[in-house]
Steps between C-alpha positions, in 0.01 A plus 500: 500500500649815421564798741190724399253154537639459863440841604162516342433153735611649779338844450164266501569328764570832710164686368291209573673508884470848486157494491492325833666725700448521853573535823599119521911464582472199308356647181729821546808280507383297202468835247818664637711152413216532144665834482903379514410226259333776211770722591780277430325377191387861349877605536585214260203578236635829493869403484334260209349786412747754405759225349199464240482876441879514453519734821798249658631763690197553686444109547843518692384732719505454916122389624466910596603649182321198308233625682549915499524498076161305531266541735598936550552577136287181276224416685440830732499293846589754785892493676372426836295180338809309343720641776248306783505195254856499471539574902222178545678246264877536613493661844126425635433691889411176753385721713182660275226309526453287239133542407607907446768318249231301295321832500748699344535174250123504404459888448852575398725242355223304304371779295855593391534166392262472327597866309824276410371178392243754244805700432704191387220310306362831318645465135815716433 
């Protein structure tokens, strides 16, 4: 399965658990782990992504700047958005509750990934 395939799986997969958030620990811990998983896998679509475009430079760019060129100047997604998702995926705060986590994944993150996967599957 190729890179974009996987991250449109796991985007799925994180709206449909989206759609059940809660209060419930258990639930919250499930979409932020949803969240890692689409995260990982939406860096490599767009890695995929600009390879196919002939942007290479871009593709080798660290997770932040891969991230900066996109989200801030392609798809419009606001700094403190992909700055949180960045913070959340390497460096994630065991000490904030993790239902205000899944929170910030469900009205946050999962819009602007969906704004990527549409970005990357619009025609060129």
């Amino acid at each position: 399965m190729d890179a974009m395939n996987v991250f449109t799986e796991e985007l799925g997969v994180l709206v449909k658990a989206g759609q059940q958030c809660s209060e419930d620990a258990v639930i919250c811990h499930g979409i932020v782990h949803l969240f890692m998983d689409a995260f990982d896998a939406g860096q490599e679509a767009l890695r995929d992504y600009m390879r196919q475009h002939q942007l290479e430079e871009s593709a080798k760019e660290t997770p932040k700047e891969l991230l900066m060129d996109t989200y801030e100047r392609v798809i419009a997604v606001p700094e403190e958005t992909w700055l949180h998702m960045l913070q959340d995926r390497y460096h994630p705060d065991h000490t904030e509750p993790i239902c205000q986590k899944a929170e910030r994944v469900c009205c946050e993150y999962i819009p602007a990934f969906v704004a990527l996967r549409n970005f990357m599957a619009a025609p060129v």
